[in-house]
N, C-alpha and C positions, 0 to 999 in steps of 0.2 A: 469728487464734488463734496462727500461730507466733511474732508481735510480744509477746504477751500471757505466751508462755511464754519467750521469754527474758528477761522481763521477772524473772521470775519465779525463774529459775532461780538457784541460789547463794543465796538469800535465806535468814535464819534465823528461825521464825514460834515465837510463845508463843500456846500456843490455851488460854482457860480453857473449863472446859466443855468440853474436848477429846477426852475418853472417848467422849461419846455425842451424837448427833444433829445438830444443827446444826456444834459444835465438833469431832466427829469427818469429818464430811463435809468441810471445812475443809482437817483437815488431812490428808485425801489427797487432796485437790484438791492443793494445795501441795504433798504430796509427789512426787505424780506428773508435776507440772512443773518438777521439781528442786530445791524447797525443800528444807529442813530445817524439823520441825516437834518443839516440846515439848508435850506434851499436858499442860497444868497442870489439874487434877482430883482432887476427895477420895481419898484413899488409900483408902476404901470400893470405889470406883467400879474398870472394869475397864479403867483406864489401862495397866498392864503389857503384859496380852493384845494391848490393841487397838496399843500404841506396835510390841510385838513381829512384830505381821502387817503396819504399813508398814514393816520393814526398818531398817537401818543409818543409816539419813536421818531417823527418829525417836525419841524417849527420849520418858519418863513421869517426870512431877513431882508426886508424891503431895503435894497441896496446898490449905489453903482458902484464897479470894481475901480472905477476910475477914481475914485473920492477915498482918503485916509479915514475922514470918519466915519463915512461907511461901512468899511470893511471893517473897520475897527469896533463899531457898534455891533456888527453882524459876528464878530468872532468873541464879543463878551457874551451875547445870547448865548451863544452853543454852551461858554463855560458854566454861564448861570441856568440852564437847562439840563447839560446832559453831564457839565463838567470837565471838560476839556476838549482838546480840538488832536483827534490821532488821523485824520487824512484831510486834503484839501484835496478835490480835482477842478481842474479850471474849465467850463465849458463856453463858457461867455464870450461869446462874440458876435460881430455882422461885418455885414457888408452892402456894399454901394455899387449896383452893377451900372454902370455908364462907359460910354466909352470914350478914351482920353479923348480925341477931338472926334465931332459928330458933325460931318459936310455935311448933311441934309438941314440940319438946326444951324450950322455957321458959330458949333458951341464947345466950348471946352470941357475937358470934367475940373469941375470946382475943387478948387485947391481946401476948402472946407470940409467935403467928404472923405477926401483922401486923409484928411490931418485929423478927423472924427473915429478915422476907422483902425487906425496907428494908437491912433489915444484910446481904443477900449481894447482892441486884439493885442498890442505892445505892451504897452503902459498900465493897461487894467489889470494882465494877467501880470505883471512884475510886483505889483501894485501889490497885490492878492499873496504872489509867495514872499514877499519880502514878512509881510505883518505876519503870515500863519508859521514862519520858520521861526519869529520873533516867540510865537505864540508856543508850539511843539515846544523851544528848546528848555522851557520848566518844564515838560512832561519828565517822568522816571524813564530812564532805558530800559528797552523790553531786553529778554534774555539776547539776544543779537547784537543789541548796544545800541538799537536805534529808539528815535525819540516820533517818530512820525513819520507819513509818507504824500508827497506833493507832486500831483500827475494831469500833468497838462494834452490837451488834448489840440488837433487839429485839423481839420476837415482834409479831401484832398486837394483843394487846392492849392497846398501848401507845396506838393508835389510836383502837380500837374498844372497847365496855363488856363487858365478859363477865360472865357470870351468875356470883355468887360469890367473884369474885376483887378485892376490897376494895383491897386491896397491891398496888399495879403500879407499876411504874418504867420 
């Protein structure tokens, strides 16, 4: 474990999905072994709160993964804060539990949620590694030769069939 944390330490992390759950646990993992962590997460969502209870070694980036400038404001914070961007993890997602047609309603699932849910789990996380890969490749190569590390996440339904959930990525 102490290998694991100095590995660790000094690093500067962009977590989407960072406010809550997988992406908030994240980044206090990361924080607590001396990263620096940006919580990038809808400006709805309780990124300030949550960036404000890890301390001085985290900031909030009110942001959808979906939107260039978004992400793009969200990863000049990190450099103008912590100074560069050495990991990205994607957490950011949702979903729409409907079911494709529902006889008792006489209703289809809406080709809206389906194309909403494509556009933040596809398109938001592409969205995300495309600008932070942009962003790493001025970092210095560490002794390895690498410049950065970008690690995407996915629930199991990516696996397995869930009742409902039509739209998965």
């Amino acid at each position: 474990m102490a290998a694991a944390c100095r590995a660790v330490k000094e690093l500067v992390a962009v977590i989407t999905g960072g406010a809550s759950g997988l992406g908030l646990a994240t980044a206090r993992r990361l924080v607590e072994q001396g990263a620096a962590a940006v919580l990038l997460d809808l400006p709805s969502s309780d990124g300030e709160t949550q960036a404000k209870k890890l301390g001085k070694s985290c900031a909030f980036a009110p942001a959808d993964v979906t939107s260039e400038k978004d992400v793009q404001a969200a990863l000049t914070l990190a450099k103008e804060k912590f100074g560069r961007v050495d990991v990205a993890v994607n957490c950011a997602g949702i979903a729409v539990a409907s079911k494709t047609y529902n006889l008792k309603k006489s209703q289809v699932h809406t080709l809206e949620d389906f194309q909403r849910v494509l556009n933040v789990n596809l398109t938001g996380t592409f969205n995300v590694i495309r600008l932070v890969a942009g962003e790493m490749s001025q970092n210095e190569p560490d002794q390895g030769g690498q410049r950065g590390v970008i690690i995407n996440t996915a629930s199991i339904a990516a696996f397995e069939g869930q009742a409902y959930l039509a739209p998965r990525c």
